[in-house]
PyMOL Python script that loads the backbone (N, CA, C, O; Angstrom):
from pymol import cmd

cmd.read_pdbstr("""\
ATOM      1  N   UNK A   1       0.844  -1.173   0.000  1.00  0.00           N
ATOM      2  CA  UNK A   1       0.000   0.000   0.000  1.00  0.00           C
ATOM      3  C   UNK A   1       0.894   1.242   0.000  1.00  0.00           C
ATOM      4  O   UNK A   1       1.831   1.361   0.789  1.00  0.00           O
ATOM      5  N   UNK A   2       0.572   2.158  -0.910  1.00  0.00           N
ATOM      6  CA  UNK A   2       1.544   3.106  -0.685  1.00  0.00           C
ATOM      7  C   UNK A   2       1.323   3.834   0.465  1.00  0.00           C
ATOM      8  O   UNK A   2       0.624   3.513   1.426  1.00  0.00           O
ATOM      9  N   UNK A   3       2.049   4.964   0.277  1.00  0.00           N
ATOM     10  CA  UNK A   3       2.662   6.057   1.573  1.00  0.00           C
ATOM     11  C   UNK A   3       1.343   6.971   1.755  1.00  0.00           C
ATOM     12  O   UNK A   3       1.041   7.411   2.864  1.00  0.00           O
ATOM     13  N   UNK A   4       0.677   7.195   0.751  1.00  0.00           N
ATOM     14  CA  UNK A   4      -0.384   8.620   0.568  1.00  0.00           C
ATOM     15  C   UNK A   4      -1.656   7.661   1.177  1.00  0.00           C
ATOM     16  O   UNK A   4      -2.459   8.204   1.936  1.00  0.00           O
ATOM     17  N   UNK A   5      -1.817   6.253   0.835  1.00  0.00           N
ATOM     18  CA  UNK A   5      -2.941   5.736   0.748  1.00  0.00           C
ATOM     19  C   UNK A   5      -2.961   5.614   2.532  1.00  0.00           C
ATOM     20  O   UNK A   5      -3.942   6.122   3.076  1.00  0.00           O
ATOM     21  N   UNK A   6      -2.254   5.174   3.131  1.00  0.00           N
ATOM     22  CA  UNK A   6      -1.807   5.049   4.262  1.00  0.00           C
ATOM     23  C   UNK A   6      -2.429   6.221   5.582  1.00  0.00           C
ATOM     24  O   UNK A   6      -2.955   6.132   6.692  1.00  0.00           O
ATOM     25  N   UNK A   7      -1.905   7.476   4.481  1.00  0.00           N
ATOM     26  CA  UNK A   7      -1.914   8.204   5.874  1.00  0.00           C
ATOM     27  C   UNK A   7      -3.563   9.103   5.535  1.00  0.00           C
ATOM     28  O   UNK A   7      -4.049   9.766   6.452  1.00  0.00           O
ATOM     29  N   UNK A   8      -4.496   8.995   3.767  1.00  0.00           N
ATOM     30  CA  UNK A   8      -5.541   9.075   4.175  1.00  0.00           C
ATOM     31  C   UNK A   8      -6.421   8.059   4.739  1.00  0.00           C
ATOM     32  O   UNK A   8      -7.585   8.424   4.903  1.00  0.00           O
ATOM     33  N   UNK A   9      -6.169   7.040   5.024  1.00  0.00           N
ATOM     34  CA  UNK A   9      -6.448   6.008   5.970  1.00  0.00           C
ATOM     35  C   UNK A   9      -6.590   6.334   7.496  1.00  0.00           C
ATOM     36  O   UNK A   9      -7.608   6.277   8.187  1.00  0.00           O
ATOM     37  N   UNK A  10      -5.425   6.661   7.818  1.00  0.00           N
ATOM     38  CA  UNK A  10      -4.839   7.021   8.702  1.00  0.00           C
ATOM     39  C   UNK A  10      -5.532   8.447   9.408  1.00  0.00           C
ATOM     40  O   UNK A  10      -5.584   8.595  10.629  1.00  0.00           O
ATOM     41  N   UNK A  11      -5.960   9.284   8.596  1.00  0.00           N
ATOM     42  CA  UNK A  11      -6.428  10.393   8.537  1.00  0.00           C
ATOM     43  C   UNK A  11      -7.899  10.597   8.874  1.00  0.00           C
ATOM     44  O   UNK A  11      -8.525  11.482   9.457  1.00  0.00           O
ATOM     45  N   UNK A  12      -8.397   8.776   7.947  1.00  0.00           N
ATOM     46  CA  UNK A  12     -10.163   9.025   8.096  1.00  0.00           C
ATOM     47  C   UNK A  12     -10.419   8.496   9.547  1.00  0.00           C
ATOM     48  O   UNK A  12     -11.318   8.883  10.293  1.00  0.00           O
ATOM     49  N   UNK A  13      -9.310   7.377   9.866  1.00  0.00           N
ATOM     50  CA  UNK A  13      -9.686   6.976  10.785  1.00  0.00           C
ATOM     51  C   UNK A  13      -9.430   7.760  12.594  1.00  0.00           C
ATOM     52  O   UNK A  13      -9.798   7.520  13.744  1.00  0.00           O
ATOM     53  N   UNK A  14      -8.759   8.556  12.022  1.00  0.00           N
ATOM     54  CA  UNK A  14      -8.517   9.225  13.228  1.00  0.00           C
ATOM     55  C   UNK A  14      -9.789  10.381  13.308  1.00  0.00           C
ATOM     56  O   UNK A  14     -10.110  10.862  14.394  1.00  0.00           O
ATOM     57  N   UNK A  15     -10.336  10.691  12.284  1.00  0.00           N
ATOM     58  CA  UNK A  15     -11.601  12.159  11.876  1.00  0.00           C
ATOM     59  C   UNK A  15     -12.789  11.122  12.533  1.00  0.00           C
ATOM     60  O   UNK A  15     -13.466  11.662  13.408  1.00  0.00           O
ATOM     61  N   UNK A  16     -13.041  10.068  12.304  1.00  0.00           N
ATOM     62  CA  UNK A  16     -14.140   9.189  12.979  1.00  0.00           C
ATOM     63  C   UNK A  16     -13.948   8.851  14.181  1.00  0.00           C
ATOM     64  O   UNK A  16     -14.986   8.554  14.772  1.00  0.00           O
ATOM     65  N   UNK A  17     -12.980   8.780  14.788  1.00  0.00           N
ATOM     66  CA  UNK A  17     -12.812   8.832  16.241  1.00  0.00           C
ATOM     67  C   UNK A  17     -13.320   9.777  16.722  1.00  0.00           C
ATOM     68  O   UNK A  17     -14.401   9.835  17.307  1.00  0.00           O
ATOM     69  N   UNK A  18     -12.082  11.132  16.371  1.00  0.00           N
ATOM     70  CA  UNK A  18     -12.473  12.419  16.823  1.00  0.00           C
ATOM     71  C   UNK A  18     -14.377  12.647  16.847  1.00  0.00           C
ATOM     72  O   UNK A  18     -14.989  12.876  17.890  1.00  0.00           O
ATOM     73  N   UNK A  19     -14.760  12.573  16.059  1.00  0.00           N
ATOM     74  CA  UNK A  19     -16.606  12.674  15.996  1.00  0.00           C
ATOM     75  C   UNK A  19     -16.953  12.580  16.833  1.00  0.00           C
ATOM     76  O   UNK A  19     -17.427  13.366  17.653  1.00  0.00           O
ATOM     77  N   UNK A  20     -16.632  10.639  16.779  1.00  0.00           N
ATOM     78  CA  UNK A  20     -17.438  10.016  18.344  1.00  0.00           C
ATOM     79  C   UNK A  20     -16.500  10.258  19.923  1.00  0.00           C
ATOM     80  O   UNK A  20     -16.731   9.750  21.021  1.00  0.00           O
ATOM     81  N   UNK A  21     -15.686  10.973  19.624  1.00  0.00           N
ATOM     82  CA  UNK A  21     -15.482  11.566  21.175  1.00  0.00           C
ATOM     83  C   UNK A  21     -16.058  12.690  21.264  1.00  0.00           C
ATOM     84  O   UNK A  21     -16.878  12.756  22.180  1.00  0.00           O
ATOM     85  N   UNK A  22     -15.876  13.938  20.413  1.00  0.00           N
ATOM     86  CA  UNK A  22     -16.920  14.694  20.279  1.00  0.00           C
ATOM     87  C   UNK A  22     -18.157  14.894  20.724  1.00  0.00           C
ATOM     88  O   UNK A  22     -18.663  15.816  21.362  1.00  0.00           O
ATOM     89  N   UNK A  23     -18.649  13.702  20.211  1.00  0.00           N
ATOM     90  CA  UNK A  23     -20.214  13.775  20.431  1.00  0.00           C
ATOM     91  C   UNK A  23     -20.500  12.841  21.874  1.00  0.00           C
ATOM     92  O   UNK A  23     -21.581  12.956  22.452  1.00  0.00           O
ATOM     93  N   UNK A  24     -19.871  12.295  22.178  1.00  0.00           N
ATOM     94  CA  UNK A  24     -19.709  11.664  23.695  1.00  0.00           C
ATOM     95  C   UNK A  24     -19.421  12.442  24.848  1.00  0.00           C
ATOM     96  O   UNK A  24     -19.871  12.258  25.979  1.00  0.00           O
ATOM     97  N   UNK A  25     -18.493  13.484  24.405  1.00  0.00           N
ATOM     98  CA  UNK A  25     -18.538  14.690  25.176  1.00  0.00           C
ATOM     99  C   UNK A  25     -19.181  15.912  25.117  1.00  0.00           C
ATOM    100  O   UNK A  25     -19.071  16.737  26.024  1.00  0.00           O
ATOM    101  N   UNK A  26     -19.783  16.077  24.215  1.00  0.00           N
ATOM    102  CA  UNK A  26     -20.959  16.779  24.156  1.00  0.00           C
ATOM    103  C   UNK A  26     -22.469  16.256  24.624  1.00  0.00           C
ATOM    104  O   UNK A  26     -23.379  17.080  24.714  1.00  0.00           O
ATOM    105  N   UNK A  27     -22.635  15.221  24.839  1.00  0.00           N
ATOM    106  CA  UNK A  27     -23.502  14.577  25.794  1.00  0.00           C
ATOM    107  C   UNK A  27     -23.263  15.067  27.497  1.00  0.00           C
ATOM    108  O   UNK A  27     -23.993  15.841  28.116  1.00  0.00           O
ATOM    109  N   UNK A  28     -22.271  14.509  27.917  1.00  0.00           N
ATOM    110  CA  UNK A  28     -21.374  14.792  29.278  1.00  0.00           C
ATOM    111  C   UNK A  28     -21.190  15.777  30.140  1.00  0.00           C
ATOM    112  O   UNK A  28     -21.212  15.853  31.368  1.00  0.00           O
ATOM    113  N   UNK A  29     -20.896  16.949  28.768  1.00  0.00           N
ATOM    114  CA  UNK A  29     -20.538  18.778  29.474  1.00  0.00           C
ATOM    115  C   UNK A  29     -22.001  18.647  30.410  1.00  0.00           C
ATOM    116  O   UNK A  29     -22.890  17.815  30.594  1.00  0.00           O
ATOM    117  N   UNK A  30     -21.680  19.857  30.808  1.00  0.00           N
ATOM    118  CA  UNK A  30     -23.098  20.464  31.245  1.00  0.00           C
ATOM    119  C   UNK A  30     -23.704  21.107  30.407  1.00  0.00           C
ATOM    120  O   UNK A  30     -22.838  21.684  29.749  1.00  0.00           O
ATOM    121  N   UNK A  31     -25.006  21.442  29.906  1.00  0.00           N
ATOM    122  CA  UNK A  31     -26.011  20.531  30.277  1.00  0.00           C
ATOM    123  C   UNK A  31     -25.744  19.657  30.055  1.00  0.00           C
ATOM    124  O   UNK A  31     -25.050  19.748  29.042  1.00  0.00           O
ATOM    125  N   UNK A  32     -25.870  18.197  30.501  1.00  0.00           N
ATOM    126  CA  UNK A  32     -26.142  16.932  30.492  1.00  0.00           C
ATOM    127  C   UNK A  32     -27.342  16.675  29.247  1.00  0.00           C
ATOM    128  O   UNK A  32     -28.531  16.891  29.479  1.00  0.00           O
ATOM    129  N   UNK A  33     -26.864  16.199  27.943  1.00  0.00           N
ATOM    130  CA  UNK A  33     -27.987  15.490  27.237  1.00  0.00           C
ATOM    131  C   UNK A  33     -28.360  16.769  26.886  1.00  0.00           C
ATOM    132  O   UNK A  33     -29.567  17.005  26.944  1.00  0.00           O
ATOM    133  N   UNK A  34     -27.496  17.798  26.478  1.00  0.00           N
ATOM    134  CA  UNK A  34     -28.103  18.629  25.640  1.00  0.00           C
ATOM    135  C   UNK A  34     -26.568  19.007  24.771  1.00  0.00           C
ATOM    136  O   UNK A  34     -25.679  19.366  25.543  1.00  0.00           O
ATOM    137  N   UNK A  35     -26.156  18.965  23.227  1.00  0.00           N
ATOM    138  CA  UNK A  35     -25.131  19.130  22.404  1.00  0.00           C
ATOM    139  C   UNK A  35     -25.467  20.393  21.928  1.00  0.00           C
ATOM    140  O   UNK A  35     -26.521  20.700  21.371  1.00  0.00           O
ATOM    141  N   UNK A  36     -24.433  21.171  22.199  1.00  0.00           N
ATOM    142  CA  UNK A  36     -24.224  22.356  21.577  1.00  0.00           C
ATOM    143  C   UNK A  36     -23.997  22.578  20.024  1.00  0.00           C
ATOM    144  O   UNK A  36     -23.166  21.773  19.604  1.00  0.00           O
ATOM    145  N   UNK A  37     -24.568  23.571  18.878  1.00  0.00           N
ATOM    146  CA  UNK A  37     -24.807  23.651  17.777  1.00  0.00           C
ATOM    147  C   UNK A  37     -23.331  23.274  17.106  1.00  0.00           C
ATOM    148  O   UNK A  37     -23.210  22.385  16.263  1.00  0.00           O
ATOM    149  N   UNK A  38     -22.260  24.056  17.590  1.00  0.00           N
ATOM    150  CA  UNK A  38     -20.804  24.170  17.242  1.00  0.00           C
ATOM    151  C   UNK A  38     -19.833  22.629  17.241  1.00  0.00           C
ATOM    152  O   UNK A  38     -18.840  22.242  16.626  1.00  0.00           O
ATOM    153  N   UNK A  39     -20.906  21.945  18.475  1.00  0.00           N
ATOM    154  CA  UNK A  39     -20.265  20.277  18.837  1.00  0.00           C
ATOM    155  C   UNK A  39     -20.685  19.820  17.472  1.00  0.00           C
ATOM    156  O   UNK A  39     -19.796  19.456  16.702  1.00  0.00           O
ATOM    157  N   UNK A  40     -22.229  19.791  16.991  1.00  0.00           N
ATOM    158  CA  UNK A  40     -22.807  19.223  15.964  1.00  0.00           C
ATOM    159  C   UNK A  40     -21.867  19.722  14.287  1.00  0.00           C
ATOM    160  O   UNK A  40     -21.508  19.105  13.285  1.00  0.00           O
ATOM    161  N   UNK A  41     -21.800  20.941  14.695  1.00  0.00           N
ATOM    162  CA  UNK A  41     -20.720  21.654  13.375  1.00  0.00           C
ATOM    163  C   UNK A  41     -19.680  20.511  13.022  1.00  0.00           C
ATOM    164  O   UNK A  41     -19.548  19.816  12.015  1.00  0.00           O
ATOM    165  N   UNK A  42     -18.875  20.583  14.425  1.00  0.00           N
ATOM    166  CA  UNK A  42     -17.563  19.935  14.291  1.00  0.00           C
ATOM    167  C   UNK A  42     -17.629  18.338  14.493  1.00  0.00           C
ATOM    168  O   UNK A  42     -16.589  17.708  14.689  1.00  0.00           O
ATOM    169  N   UNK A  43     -18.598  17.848  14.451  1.00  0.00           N
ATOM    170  CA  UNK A  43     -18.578  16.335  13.929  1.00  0.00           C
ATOM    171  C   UNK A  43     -19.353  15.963  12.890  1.00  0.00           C
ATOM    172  O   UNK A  43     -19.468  14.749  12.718  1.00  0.00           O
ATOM    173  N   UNK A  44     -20.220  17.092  11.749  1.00  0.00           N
ATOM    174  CA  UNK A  44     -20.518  16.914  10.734  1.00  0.00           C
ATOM    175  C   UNK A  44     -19.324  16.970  10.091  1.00  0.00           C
ATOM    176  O   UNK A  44     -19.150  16.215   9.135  1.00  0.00           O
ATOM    177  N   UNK A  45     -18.155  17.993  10.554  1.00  0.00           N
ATOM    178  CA  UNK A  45     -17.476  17.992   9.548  1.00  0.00           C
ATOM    179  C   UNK A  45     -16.320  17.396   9.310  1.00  0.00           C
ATOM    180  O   UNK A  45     -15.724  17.406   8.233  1.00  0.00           O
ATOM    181  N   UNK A  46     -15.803  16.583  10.839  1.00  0.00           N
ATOM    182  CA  UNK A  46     -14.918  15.364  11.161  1.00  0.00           C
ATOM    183  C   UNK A  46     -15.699  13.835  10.039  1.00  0.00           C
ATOM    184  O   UNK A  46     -14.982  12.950   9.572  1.00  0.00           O
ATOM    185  N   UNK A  47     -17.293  13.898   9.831  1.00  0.00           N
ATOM    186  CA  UNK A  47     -17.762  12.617   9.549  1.00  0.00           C
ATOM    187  C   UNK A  47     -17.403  12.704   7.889  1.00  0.00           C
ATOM    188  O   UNK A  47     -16.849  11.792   7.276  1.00  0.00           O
ATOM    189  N   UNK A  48     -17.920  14.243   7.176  1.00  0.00           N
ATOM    190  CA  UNK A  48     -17.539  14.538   5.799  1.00  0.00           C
ATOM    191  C   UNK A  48     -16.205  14.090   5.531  1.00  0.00           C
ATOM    192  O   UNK A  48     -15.883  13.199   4.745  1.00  0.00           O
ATOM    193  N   UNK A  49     -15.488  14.759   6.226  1.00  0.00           N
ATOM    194  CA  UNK A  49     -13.964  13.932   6.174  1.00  0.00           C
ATOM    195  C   UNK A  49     -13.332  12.856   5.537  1.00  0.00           C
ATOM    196  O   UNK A  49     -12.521  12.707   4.623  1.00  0.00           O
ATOM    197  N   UNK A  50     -14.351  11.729   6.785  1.00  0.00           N
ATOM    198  CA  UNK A  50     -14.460  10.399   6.447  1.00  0.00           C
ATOM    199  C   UNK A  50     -15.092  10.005   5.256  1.00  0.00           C
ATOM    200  O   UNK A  50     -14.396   9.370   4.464  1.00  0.00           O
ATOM    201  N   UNK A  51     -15.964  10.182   5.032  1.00  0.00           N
ATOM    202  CA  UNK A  51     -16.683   9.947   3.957  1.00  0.00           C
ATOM    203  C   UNK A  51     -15.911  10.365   2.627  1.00  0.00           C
ATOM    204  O   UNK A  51     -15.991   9.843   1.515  1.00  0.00           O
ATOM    205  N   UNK A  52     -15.335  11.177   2.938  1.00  0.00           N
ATOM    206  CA  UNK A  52     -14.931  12.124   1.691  1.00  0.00           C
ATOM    207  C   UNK A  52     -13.756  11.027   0.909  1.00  0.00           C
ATOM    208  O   UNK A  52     -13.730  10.674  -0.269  1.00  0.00           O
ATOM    209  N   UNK A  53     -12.783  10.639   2.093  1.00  0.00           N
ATOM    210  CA  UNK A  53     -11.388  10.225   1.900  1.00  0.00           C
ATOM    211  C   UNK A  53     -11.822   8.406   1.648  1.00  0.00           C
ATOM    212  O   UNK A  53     -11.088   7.822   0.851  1.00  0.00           O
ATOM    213  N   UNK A  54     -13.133   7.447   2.402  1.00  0.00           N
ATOM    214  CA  UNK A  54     -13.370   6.292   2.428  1.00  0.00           C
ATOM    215  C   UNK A  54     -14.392   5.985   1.740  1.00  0.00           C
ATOM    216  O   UNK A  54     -14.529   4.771   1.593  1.00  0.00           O
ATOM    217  N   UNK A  55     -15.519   6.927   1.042  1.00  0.00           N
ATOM    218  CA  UNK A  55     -16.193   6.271   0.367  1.00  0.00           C
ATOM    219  C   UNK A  55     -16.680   7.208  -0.707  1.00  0.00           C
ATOM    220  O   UNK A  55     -16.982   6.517  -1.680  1.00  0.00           O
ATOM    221  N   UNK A  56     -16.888   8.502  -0.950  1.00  0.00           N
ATOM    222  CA  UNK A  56     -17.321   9.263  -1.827  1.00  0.00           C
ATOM    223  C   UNK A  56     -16.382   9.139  -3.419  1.00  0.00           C
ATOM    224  O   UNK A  56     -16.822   8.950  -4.553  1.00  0.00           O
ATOM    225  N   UNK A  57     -15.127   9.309  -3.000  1.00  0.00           N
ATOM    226  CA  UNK A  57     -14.261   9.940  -4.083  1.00  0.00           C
ATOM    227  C   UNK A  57     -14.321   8.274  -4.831  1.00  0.00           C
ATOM    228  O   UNK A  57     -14.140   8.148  -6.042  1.00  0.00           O
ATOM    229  N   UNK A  58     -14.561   7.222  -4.039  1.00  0.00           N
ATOM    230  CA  UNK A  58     -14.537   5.954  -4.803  1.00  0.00           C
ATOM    231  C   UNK A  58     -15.855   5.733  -5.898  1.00  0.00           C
ATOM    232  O   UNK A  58     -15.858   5.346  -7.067  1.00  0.00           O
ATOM    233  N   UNK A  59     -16.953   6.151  -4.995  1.00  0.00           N
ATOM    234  CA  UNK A  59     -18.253   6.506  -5.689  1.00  0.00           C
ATOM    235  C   UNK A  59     -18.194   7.430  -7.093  1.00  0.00           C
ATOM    236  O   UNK A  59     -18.649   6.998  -8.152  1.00  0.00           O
ATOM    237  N   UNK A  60     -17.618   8.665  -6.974  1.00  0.00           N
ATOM    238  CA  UNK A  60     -17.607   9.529  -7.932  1.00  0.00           C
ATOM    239  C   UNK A  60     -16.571   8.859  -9.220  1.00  0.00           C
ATOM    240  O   UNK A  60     -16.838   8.890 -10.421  1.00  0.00           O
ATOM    241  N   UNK A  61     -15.188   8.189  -8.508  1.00  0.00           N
ATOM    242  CA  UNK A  61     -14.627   7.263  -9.661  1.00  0.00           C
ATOM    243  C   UNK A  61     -15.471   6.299 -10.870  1.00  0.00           C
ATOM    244  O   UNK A  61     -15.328   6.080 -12.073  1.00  0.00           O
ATOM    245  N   UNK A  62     -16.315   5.926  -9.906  1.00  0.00           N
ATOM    246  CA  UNK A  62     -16.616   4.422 -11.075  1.00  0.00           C
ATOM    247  C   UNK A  62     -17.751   5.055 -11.690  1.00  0.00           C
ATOM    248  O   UNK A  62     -18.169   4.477 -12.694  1.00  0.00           O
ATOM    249  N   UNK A  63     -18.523   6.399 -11.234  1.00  0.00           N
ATOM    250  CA  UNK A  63     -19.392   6.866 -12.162  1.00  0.00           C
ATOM    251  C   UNK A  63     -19.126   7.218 -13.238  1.00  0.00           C
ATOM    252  O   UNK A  63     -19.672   6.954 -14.310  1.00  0.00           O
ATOM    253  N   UNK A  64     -17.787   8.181 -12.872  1.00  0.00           N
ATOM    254  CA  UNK A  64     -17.510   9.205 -14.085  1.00  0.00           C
ATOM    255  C   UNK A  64     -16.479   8.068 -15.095  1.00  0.00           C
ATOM    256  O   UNK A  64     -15.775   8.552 -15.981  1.00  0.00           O
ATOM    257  N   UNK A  65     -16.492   6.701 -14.864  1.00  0.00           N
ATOM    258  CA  UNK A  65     -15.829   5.300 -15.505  1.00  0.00           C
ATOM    259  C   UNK A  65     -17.110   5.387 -16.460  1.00  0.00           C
ATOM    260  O   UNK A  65     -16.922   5.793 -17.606  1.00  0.00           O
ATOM    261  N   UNK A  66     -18.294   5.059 -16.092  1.00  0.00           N
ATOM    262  CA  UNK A  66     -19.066   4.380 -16.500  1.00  0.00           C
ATOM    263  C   UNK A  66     -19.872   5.834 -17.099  1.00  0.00           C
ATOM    264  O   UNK A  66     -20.750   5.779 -17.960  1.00  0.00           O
ATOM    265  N   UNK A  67     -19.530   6.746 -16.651  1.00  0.00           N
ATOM    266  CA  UNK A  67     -20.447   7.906 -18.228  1.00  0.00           C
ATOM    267  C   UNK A  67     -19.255   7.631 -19.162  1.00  0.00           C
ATOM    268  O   UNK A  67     -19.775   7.284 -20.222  1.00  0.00           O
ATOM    269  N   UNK A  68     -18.057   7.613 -19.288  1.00  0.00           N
ATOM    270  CA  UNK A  68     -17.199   7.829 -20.336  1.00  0.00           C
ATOM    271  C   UNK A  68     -17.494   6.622 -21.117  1.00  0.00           C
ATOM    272  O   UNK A  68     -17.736   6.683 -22.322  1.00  0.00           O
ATOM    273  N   UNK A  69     -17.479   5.516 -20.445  1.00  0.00           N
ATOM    274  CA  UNK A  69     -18.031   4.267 -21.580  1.00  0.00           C
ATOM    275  C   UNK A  69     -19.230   4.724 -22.380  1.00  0.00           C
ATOM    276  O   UNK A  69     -19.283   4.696 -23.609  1.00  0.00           O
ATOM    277  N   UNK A  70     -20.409   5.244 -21.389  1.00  0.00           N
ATOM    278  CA  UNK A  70     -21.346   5.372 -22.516  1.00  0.00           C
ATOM    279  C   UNK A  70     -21.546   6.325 -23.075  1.00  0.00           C
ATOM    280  O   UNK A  70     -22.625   6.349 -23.668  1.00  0.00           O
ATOM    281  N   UNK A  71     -20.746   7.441 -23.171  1.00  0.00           N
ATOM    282  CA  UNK A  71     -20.254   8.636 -23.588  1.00  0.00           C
ATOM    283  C   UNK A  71     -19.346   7.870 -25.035  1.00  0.00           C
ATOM    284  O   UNK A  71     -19.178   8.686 -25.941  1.00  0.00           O
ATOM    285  N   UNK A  72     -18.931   6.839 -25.243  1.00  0.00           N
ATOM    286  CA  UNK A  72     -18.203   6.211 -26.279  1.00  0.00           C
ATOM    287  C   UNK A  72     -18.914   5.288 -27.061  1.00  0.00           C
ATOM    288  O   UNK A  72     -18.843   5.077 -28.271  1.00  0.00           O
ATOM    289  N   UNK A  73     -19.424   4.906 -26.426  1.00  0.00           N
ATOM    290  CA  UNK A  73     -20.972   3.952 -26.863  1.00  0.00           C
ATOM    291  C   UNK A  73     -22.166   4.565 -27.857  1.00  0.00           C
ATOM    292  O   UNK A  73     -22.775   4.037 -28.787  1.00  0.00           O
ATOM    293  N   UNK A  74     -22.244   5.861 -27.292  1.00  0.00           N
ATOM    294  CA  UNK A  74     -22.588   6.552 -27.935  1.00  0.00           C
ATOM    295  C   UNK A  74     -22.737   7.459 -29.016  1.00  0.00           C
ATOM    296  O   UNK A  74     -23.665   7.823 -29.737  1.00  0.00           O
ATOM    297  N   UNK A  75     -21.013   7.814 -28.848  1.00  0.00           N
ATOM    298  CA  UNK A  75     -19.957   8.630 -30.046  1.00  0.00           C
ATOM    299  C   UNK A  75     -20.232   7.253 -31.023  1.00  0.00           C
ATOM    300  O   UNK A  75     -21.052   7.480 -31.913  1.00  0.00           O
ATOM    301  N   UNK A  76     -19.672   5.835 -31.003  1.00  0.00           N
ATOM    302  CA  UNK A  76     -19.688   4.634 -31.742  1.00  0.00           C
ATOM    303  C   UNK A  76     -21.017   4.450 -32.845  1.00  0.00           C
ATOM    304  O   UNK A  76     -20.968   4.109 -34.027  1.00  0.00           O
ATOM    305  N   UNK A  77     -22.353   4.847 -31.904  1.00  0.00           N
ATOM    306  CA  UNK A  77     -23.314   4.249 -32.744  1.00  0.00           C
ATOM    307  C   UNK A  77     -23.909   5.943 -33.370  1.00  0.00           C
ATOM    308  O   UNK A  77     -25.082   6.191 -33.646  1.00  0.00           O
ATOM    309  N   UNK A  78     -22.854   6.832 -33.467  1.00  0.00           N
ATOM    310  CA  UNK A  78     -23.495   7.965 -34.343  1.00  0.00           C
ATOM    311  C   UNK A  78     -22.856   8.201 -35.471  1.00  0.00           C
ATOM    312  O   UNK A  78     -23.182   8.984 -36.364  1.00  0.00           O
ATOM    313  N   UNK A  79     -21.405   7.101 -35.376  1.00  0.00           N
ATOM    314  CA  UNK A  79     -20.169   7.040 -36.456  1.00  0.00           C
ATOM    315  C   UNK A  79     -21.000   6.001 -37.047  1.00  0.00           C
ATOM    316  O   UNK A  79     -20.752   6.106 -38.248  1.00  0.00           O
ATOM    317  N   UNK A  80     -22.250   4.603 -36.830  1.00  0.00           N
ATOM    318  CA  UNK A  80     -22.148   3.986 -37.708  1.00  0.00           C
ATOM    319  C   UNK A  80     -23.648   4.503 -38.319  1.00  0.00           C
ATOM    320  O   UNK A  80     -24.332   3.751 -39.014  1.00  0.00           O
ATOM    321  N   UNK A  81     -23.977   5.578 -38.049  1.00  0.00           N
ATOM    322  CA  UNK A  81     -25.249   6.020 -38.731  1.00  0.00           C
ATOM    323  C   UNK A  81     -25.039   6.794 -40.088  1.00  0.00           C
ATOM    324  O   UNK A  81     -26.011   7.198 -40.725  1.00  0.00           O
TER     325      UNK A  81
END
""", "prot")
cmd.dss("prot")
cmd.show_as("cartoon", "prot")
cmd.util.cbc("prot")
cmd.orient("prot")
Protein backbone atom coordinates (compact mmCIF):
# COMPACT_ATOMS: atom_id res chain seq x y z
CA UNK A 1 0.00 0.00 0.00
CA UNK A 2 1.54 3.11 -0.68
CA UNK A 3 2.66 6.06 1.57
CA UNK A 4 -0.38 8.62 0.57
CA UNK A 5 -2.94 5.74 0.75
CA UNK A 6 -1.81 5.05 4.26
CA UNK A 7 -1.91 8.20 5.87
CA UNK A 8 -5.54 9.07 4.18
CA UNK A 9 -6.45 6.01 5.97
CA UNK A 10 -4.84 7.02 8.70
CA UNK A 11 -6.43 10.39 8.54
CA UNK A 12 -10.16 9.03 8.10
CA UNK A 13 -9.69 6.98 10.78
CA UNK A 14 -8.52 9.23 13.23
CA UNK A 15 -11.60 12.16 11.88
CA UNK A 16 -14.14 9.19 12.98
CA UNK A 17 -12.81 8.83 16.24
CA UNK A 18 -12.47 12.42 16.82
CA UNK A 19 -16.61 12.67 16.00
CA UNK A 20 -17.44 10.02 18.34
CA UNK A 21 -15.48 11.57 21.17
CA UNK A 22 -16.92 14.69 20.28
CA UNK A 23 -20.21 13.78 20.43
CA UNK A 24 -19.71 11.66 23.70
CA UNK A 25 -18.54 14.69 25.18
CA UNK A 26 -20.96 16.78 24.16
CA UNK A 27 -23.50 14.58 25.79
CA UNK A 28 -21.37 14.79 29.28
CA UNK A 29 -20.54 18.78 29.47
CA UNK A 30 -23.10 20.46 31.24
CA UNK A 31 -26.01 20.53 30.28
CA UNK A 32 -26.14 16.93 30.49
CA UNK A 33 -27.99 15.49 27.24
CA UNK A 34 -28.10 18.63 25.64
CA UNK A 35 -25.13 19.13 22.40
CA UNK A 36 -24.22 22.36 21.58
CA UNK A 37 -24.81 23.65 17.78
CA UNK A 38 -20.80 24.17 17.24
CA UNK A 39 -20.26 20.28 18.84
CA UNK A 40 -22.81 19.22 15.96
CA UNK A 41 -20.72 21.65 13.38
CA UNK A 42 -17.56 19.93 14.29
CA UNK A 43 -18.58 16.33 13.93
CA UNK A 44 -20.52 16.91 10.73
CA UNK A 45 -17.48 17.99 9.55
CA UNK A 46 -14.92 15.36 11.16
CA UNK A 47 -17.76 12.62 9.55
CA UNK A 48 -17.54 14.54 5.80
CA UNK A 49 -13.96 13.93 6.17
CA UNK A 50 -14.46 10.40 6.45
CA UNK A 51 -16.68 9.95 3.96
CA UNK A 52 -14.93 12.12 1.69
CA UNK A 53 -11.39 10.22 1.90
CA UNK A 54 -13.37 6.29 2.43
CA UNK A 55 -16.19 6.27 0.37
CA UNK A 56 -17.32 9.26 -1.83
CA UNK A 57 -14.26 9.94 -4.08
CA UNK A 58 -14.54 5.95 -4.80
CA UNK A 59 -18.25 6.51 -5.69
CA UNK A 60 -17.61 9.53 -7.93
CA UNK A 61 -14.63 7.26 -9.66
CA UNK A 62 -16.62 4.42 -11.08
CA UNK A 63 -19.39 6.87 -12.16
CA UNK A 64 -17.51 9.21 -14.09
CA UNK A 65 -15.83 5.30 -15.51
CA UNK A 66 -19.07 4.38 -16.50
CA UNK A 67 -20.45 7.91 -18.23
CA UNK A 68 -17.20 7.83 -20.34
CA UNK A 69 -18.03 4.27 -21.58
CA UNK A 70 -21.35 5.37 -22.52
CA UNK A 71 -20.25 8.64 -23.59
CA UNK A 72 -18.20 6.21 -26.28
CA UNK A 73 -20.97 3.95 -26.86
CA UNK A 74 -22.59 6.55 -27.93
CA UNK A 75 -19.96 8.63 -30.05
CA UNK A 76 -19.69 4.63 -31.74
CA UNK A 77 -23.31 4.25 -32.74
CA UNK A 78 -23.49 7.96 -34.34
CA UNK A 79 -20.17 7.04 -36.46
CA UNK A 80 -22.15 3.99 -37.71
CA UNK A 81 -25.25 6.02 -38.73
Amino acid sequence: MKTTTKIQYFIAVAAFIAAIGFGMAGFITPPPGEVHDSVLYLIAQFLLLTASILGVGAMFASQKHSLQKKFKQMEEKEEEK
